[in-house]
PDB file with SEQRES, HELIX, SHEET and CRYST1 records, atoms N, CA, C and O in Angstrom:
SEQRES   1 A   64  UNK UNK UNK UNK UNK UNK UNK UNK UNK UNK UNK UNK UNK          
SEQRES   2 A   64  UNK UNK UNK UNK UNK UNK UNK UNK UNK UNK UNK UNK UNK          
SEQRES   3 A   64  UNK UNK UNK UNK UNK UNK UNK UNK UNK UNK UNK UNK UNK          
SEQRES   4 A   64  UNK UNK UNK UNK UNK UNK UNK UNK UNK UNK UNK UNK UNK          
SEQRES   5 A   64  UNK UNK UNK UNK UNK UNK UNK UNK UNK UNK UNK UNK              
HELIX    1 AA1 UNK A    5  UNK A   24  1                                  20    
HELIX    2 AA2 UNK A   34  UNK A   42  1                                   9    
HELIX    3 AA3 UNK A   45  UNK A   63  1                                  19    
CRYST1    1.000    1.000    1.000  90.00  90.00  90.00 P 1           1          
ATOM      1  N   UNK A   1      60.030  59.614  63.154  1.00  0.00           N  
ATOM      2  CA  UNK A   1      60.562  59.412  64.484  1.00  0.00           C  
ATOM      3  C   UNK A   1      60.176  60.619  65.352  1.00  0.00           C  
ATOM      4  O   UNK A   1      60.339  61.717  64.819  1.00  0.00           O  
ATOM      5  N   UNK A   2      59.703  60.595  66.573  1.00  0.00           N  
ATOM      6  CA  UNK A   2      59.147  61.611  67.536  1.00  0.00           C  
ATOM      7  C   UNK A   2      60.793  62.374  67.509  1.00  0.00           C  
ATOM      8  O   UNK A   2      61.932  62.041  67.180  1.00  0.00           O  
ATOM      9  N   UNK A   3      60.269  63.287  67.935  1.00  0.00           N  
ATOM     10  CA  UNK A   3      61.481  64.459  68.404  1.00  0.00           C  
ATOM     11  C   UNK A   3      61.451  63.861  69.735  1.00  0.00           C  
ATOM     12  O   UNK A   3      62.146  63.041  69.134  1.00  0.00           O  
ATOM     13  N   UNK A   4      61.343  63.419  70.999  1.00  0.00           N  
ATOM     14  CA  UNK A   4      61.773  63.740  72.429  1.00  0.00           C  
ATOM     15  C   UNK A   4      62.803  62.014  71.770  1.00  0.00           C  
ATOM     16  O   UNK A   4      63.926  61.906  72.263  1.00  0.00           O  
ATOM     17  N   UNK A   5      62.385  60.915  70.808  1.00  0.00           N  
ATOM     18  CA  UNK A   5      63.254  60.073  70.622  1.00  0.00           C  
ATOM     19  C   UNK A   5      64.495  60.866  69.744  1.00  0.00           C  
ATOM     20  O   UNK A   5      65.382  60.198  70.275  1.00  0.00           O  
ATOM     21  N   UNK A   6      64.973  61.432  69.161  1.00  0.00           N  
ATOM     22  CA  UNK A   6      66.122  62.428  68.618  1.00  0.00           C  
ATOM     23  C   UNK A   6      66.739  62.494  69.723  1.00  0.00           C  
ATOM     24  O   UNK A   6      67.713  61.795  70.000  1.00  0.00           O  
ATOM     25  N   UNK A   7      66.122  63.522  70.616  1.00  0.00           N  
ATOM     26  CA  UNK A   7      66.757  64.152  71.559  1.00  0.00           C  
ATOM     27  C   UNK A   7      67.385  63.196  72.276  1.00  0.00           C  
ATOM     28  O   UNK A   7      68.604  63.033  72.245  1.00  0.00           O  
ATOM     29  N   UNK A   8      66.639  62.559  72.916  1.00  0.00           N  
ATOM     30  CA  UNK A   8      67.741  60.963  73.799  1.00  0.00           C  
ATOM     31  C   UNK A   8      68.464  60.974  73.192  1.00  0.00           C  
ATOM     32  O   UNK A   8      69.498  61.596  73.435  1.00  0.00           O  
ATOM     33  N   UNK A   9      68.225  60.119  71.833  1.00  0.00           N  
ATOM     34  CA  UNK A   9      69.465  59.673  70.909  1.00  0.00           C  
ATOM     35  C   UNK A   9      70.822  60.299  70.989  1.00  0.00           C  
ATOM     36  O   UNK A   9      71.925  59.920  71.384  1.00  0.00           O  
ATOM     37  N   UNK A  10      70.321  61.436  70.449  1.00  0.00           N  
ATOM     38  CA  UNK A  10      71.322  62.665  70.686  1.00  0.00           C  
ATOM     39  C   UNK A  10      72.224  62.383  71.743  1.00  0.00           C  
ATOM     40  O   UNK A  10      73.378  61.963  71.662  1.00  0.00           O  
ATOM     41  N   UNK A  11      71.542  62.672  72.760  1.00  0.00           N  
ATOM     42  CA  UNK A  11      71.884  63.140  74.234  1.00  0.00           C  
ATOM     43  C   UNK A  11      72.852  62.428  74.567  1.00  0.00           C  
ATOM     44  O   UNK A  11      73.966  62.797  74.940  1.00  0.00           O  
ATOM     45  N   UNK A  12      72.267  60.918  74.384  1.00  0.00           N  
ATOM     46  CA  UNK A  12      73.085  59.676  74.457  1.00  0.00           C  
ATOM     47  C   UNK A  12      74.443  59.219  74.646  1.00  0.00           C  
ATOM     48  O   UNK A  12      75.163  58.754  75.530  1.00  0.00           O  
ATOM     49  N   UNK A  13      74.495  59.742  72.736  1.00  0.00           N  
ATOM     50  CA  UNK A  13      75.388  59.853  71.860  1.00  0.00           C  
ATOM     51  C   UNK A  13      76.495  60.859  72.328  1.00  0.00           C  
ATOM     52  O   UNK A  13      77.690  60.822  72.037  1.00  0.00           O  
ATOM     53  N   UNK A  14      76.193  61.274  72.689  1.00  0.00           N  
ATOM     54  CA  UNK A  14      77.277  62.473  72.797  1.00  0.00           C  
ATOM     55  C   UNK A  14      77.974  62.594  74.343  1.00  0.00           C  
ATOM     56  O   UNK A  14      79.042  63.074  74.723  1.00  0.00           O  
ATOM     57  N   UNK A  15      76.889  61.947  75.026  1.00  0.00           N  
ATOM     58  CA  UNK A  15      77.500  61.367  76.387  1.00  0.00           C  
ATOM     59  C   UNK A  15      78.802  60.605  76.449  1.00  0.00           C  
ATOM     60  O   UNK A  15      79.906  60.813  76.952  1.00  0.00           O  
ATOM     61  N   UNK A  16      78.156  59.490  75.631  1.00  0.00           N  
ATOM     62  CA  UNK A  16      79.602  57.967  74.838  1.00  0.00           C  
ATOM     63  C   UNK A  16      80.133  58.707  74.248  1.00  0.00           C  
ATOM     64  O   UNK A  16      80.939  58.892  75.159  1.00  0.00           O  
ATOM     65  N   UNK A  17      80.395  59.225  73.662  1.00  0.00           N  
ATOM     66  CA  UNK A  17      81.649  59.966  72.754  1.00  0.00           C  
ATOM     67  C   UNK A  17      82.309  60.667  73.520  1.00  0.00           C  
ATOM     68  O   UNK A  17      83.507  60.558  73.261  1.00  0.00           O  
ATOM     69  N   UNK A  18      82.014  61.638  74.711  1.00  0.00           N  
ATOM     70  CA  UNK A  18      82.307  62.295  75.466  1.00  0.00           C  
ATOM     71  C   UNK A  18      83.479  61.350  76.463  1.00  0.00           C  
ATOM     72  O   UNK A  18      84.700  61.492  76.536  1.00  0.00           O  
ATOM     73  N   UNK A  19      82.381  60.148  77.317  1.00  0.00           N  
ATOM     74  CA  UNK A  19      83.134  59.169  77.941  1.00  0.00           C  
ATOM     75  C   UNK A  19      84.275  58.607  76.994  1.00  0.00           C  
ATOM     76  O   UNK A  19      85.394  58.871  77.434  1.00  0.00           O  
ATOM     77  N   UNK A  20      84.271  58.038  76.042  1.00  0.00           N  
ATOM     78  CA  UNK A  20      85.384  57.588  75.201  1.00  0.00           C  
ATOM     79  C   UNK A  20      86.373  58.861  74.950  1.00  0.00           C  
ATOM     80  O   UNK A  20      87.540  58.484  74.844  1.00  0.00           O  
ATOM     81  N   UNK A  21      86.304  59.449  74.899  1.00  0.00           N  
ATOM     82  CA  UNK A  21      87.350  60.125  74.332  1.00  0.00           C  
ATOM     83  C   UNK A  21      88.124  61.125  75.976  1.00  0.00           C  
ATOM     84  O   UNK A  21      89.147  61.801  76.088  1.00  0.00           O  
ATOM     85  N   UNK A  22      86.991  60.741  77.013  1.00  0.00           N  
ATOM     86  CA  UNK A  22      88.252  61.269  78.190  1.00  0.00           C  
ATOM     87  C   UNK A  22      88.651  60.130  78.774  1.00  0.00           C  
ATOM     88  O   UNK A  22      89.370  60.287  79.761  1.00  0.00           O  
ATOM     89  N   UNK A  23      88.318  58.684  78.360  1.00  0.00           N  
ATOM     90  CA  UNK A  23      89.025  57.649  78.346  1.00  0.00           C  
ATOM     91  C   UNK A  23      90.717  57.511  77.742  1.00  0.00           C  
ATOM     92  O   UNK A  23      91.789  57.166  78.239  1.00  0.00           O  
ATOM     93  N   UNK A  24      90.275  57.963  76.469  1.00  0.00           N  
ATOM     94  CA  UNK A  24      91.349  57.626  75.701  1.00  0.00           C  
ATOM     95  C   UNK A  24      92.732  58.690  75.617  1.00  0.00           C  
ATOM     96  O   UNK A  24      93.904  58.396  75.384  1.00  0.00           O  
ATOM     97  N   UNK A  25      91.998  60.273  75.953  1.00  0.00           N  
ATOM     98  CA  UNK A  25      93.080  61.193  76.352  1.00  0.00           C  
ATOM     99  C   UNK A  25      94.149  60.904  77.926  1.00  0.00           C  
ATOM    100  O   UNK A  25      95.321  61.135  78.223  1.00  0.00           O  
ATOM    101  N   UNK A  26      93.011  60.313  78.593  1.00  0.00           N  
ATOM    102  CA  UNK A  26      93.856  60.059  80.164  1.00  0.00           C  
ATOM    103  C   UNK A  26      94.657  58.908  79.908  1.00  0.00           C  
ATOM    104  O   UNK A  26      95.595  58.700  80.678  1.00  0.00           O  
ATOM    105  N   UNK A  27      94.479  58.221  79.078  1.00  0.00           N  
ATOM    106  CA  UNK A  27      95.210  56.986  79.227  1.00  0.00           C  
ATOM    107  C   UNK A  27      96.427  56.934  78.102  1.00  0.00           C  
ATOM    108  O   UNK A  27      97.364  56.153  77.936  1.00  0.00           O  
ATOM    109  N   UNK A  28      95.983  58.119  77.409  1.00  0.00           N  
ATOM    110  CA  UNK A  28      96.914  58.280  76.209  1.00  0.00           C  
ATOM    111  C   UNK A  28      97.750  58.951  76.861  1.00  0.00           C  
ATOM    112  O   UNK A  28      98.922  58.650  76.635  1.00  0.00           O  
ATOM    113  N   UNK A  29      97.555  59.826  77.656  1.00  0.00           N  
ATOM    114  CA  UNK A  29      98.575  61.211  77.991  1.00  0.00           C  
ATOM    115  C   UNK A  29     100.014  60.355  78.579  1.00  0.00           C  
ATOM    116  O   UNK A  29     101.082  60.912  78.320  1.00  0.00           O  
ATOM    117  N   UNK A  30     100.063  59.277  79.211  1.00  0.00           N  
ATOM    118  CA  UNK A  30     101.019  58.562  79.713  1.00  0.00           C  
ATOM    119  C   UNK A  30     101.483  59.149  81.148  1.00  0.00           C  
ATOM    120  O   UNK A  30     100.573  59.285  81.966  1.00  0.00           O  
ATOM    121  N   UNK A  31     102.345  59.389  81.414  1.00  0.00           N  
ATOM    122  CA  UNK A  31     102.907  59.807  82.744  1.00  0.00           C  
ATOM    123  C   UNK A  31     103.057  61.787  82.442  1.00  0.00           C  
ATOM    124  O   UNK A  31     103.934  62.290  83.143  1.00  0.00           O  
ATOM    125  N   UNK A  32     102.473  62.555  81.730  1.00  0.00           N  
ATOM    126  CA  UNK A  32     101.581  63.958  81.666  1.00  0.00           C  
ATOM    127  C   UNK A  32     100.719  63.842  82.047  1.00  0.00           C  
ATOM    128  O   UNK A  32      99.633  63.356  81.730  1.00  0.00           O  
ATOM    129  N   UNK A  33     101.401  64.591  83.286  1.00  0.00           N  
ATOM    130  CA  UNK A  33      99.917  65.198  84.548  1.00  0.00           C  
ATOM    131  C   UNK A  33      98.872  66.049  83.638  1.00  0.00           C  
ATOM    132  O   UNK A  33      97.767  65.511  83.558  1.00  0.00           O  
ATOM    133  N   UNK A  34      98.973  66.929  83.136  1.00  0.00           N  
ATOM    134  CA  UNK A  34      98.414  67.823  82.347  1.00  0.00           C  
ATOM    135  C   UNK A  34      97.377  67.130  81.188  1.00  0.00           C  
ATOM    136  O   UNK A  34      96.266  67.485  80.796  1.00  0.00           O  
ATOM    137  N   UNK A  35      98.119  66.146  80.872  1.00  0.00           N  
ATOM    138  CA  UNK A  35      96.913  65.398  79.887  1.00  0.00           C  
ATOM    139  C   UNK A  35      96.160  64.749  79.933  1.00  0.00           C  
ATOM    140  O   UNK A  35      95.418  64.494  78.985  1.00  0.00           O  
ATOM    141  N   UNK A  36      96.053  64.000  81.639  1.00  0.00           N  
ATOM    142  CA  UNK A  36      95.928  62.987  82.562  1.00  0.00           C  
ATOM    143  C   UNK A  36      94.250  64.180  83.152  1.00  0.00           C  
ATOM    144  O   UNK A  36      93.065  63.972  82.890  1.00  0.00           O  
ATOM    145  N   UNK A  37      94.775  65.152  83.836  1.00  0.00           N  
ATOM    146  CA  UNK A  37      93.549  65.993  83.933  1.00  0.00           C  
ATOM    147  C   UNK A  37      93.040  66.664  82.949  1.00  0.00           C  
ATOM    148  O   UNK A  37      92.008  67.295  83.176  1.00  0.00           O  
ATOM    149  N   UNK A  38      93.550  66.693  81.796  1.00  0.00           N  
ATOM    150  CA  UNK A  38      92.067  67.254  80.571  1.00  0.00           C  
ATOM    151  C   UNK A  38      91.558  65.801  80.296  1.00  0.00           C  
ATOM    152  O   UNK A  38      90.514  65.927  79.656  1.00  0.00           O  
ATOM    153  N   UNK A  39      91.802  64.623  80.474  1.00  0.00           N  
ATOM    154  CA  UNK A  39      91.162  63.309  79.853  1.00  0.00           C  
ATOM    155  C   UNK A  39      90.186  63.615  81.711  1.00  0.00           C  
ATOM    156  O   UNK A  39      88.961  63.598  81.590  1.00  0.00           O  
ATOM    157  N   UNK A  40      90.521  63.769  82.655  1.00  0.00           N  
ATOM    158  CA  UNK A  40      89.125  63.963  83.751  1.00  0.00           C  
ATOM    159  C   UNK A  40      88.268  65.166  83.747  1.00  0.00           C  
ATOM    160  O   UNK A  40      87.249  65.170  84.437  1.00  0.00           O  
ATOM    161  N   UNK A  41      88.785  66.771  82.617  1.00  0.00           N  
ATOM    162  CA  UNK A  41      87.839  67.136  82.954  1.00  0.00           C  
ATOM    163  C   UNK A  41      86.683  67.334  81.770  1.00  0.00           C  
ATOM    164  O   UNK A  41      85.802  68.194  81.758  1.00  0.00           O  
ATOM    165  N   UNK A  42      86.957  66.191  80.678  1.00  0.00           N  
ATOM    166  CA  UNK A  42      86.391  65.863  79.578  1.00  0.00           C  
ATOM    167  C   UNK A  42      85.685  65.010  79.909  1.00  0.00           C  
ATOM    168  O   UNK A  42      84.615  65.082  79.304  1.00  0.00           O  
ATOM    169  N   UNK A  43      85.774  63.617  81.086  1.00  0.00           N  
ATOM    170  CA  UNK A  43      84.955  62.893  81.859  1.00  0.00           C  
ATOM    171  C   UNK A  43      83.925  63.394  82.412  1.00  0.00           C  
ATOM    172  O   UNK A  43      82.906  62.709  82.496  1.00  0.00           O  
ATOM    173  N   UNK A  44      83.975  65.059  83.047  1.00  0.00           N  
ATOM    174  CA  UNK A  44      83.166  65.726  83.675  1.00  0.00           C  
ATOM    175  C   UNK A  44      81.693  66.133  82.577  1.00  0.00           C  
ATOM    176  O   UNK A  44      80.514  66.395  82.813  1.00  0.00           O  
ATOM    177  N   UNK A  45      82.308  66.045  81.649  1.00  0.00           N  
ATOM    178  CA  UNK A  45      81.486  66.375  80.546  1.00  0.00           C  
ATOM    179  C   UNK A  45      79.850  65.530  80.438  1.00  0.00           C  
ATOM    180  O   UNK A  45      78.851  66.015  79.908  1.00  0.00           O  
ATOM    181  N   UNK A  46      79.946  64.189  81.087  1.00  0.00           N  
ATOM    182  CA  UNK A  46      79.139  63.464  81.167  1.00  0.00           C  
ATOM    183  C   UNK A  46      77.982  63.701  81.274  1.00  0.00           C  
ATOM    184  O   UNK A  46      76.997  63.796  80.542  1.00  0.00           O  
ATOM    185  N   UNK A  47      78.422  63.851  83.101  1.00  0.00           N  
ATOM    186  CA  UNK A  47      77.496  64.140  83.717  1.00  0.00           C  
ATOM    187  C   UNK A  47      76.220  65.516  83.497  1.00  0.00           C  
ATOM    188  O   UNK A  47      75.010  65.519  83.722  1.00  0.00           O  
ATOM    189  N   UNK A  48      77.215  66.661  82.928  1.00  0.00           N  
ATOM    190  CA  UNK A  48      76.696  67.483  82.372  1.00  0.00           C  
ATOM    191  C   UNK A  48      75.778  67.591  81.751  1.00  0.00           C  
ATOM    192  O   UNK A  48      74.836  68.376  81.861  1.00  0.00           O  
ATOM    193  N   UNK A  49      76.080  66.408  80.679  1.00  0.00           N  
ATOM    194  CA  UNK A  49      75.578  66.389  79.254  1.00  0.00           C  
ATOM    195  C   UNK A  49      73.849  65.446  79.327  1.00  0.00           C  
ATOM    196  O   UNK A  49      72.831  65.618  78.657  1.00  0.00           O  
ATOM    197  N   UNK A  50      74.083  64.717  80.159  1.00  0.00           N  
ATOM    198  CA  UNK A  50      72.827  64.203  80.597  1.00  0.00           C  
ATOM    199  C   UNK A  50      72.150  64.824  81.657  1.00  0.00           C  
ATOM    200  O   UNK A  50      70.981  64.464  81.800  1.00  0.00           O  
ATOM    201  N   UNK A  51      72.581  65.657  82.433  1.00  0.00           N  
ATOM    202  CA  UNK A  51      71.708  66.662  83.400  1.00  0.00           C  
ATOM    203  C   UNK A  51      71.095  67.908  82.121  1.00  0.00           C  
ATOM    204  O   UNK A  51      69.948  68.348  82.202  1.00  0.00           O  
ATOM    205  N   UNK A  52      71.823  68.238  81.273  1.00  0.00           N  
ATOM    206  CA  UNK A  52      71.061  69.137  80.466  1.00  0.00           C  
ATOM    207  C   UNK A  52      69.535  68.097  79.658  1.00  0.00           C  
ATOM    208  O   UNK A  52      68.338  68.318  79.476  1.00  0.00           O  
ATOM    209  N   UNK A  53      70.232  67.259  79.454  1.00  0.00           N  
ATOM    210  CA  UNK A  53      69.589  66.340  78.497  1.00  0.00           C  
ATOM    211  C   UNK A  53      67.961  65.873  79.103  1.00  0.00           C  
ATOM    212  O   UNK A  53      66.926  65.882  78.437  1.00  0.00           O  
ATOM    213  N   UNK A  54      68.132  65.420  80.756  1.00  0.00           N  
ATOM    214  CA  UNK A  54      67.146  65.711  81.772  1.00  0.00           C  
ATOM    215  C   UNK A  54      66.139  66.749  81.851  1.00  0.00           C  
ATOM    216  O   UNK A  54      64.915  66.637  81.790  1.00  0.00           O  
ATOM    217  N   UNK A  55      67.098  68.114  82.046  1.00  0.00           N  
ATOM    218  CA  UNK A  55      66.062  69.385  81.952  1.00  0.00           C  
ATOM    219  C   UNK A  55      65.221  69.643  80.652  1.00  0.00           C  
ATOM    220  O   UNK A  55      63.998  69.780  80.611  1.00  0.00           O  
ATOM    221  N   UNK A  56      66.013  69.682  79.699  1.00  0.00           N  
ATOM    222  CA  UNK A  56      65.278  69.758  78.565  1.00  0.00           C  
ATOM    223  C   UNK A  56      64.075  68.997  78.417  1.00  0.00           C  
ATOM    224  O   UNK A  56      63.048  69.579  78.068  1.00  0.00           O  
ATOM    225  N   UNK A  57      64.080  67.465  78.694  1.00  0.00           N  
ATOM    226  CA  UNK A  57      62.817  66.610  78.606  1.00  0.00           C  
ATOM    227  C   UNK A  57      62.060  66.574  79.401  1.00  0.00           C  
ATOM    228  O   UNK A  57      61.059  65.868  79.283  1.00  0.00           O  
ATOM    229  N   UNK A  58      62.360  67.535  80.765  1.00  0.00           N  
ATOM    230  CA  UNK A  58      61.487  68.140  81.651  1.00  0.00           C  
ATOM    231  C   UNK A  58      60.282  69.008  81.170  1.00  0.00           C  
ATOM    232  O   UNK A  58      59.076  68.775  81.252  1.00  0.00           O  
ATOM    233  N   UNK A  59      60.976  70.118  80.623  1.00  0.00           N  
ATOM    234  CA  UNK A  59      60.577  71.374  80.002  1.00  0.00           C  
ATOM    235  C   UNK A  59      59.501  71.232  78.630  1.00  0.00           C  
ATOM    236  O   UNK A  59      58.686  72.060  78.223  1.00  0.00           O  
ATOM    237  N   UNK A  60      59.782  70.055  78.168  1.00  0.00           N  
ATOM    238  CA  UNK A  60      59.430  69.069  77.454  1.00  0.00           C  
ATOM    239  C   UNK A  60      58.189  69.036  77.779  1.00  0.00           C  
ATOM    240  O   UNK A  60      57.340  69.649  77.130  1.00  0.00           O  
ATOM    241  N   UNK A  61      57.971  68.464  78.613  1.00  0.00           N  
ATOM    242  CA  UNK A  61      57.165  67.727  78.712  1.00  0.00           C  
ATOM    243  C   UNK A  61      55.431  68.297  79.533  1.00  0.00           C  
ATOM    244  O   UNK A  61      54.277  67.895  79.387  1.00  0.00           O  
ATOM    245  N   UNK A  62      56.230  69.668  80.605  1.00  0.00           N  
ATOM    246  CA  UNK A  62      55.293  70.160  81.260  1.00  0.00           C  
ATOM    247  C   UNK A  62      54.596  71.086  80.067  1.00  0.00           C  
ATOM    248  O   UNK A  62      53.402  71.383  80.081  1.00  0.00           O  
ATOM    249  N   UNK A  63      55.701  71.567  78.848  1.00  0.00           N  
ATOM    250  CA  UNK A  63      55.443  72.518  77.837  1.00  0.00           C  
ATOM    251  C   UNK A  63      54.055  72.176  77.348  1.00  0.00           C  
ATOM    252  O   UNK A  63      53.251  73.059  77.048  1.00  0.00           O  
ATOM    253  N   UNK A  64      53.693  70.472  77.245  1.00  0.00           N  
ATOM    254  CA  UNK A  64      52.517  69.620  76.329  1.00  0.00           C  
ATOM    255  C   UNK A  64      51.417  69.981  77.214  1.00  0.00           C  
ATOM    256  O   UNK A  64      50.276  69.586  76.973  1.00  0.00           O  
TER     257      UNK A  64                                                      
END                                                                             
């Protein structure tokens, strides 16, 4: 399997796990404000995680 296919995979992966689980903390926390915003700033995680995921296959790619 190519490495830049890993890396997606990866990247992916860890995006959805990321989204699921600040799904499931915000909705778990119940009427806790406090648990309500770590399940959004675990959501934030997302976006992150695929903007790194971006650069890297940038860097990637001009590297070849």
């Amino acid at each position: 399997m190519k490495q830049d296919t890993i890396l997606k995979s990866c990247l992916i992966a860890a995006a959805m796990v990321s989204l699921v689980l600040s799904i499931t903390i915000y909705f778990g926390a119940g009427d806790d404000i406090n648990g309500r915003l770590n399940g959004i700033y675990v959501g934030t995680w997302v976006p992150s995680i695929l903007a790194l995921g971006a650069l890297l296959l940038v860097g990637r790619k001009n590297d070849a």
